[in-house]
C-alpha positions in Angstrom: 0.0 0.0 0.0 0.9 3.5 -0.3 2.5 5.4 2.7 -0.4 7.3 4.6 1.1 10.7 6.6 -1.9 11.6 9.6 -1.9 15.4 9.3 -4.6 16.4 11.8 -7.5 15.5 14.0 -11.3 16.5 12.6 -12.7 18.7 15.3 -15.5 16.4 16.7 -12.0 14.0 17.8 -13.7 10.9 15.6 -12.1 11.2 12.6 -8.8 11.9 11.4 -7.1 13.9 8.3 -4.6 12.3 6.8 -2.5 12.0 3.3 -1.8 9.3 0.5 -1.0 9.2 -2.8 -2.8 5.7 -3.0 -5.1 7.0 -5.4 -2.8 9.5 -7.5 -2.1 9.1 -10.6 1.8 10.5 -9.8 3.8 9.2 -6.6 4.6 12.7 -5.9 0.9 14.0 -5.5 -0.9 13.5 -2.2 -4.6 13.4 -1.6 -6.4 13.9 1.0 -8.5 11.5 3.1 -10.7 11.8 6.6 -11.5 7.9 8.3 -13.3 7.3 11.1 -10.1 6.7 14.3 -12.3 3.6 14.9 -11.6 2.2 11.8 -14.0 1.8 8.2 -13.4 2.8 4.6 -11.3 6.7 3.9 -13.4 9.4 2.7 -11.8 11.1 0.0 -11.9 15.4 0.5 -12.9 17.3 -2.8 -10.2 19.2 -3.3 -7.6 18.2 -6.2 -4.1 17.7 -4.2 -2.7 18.1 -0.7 0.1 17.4 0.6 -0.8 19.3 4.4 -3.8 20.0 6.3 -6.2 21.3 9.4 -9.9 21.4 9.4 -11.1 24.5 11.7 -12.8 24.4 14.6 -16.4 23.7 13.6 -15.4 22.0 11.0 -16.7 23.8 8.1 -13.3 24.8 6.9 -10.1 23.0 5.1 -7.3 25.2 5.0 -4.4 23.0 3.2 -1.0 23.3 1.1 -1.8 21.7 -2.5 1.5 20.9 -3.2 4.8 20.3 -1.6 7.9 22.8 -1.5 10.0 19.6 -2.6 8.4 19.7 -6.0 7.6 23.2 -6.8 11.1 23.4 -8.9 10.1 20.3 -11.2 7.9 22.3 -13.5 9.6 23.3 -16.8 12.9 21.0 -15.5 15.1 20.3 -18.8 18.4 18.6 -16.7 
């Protein structure tokens, strides 16, 4: 399986944000998932990448980092 990197409890404490590129098309692109800490299938989050995460207090809010500093420099690479 693919590596899974837990970024962040949801507020209510009974899930948990995490990140995986299990279902990316490219190893370097992350999405990202919220499961139930009790176990159960991953919800998928409807935003396009994310590589970091926190979901606000009330939970009506995602503020997250679509892609990581490590590959910001690979667009338009010609080495």
């Amino acid at each position: 399986g693919a590596p899974d990197r837990m970024l962040d409890w949801h507020p209510d404490g009974k899930s948990i944000l995490f990140a995986t590129t299990r279902t990316s098309e490219k190893d370097r692109f992350n999405h990202l998932y919220l499961v139930s800490a009790t176990g159960g299938l991953p919800e998928k989050l409807p935003v396009p990448y994310g590589e970091f995460g926190m979901i606000n207090g009330d939970g009506s809010t995602l503020a997250y980092v679509p892609i990581a500093i490590d590959f910001r420099t690979w667009k338009r690479y010609r080495g």
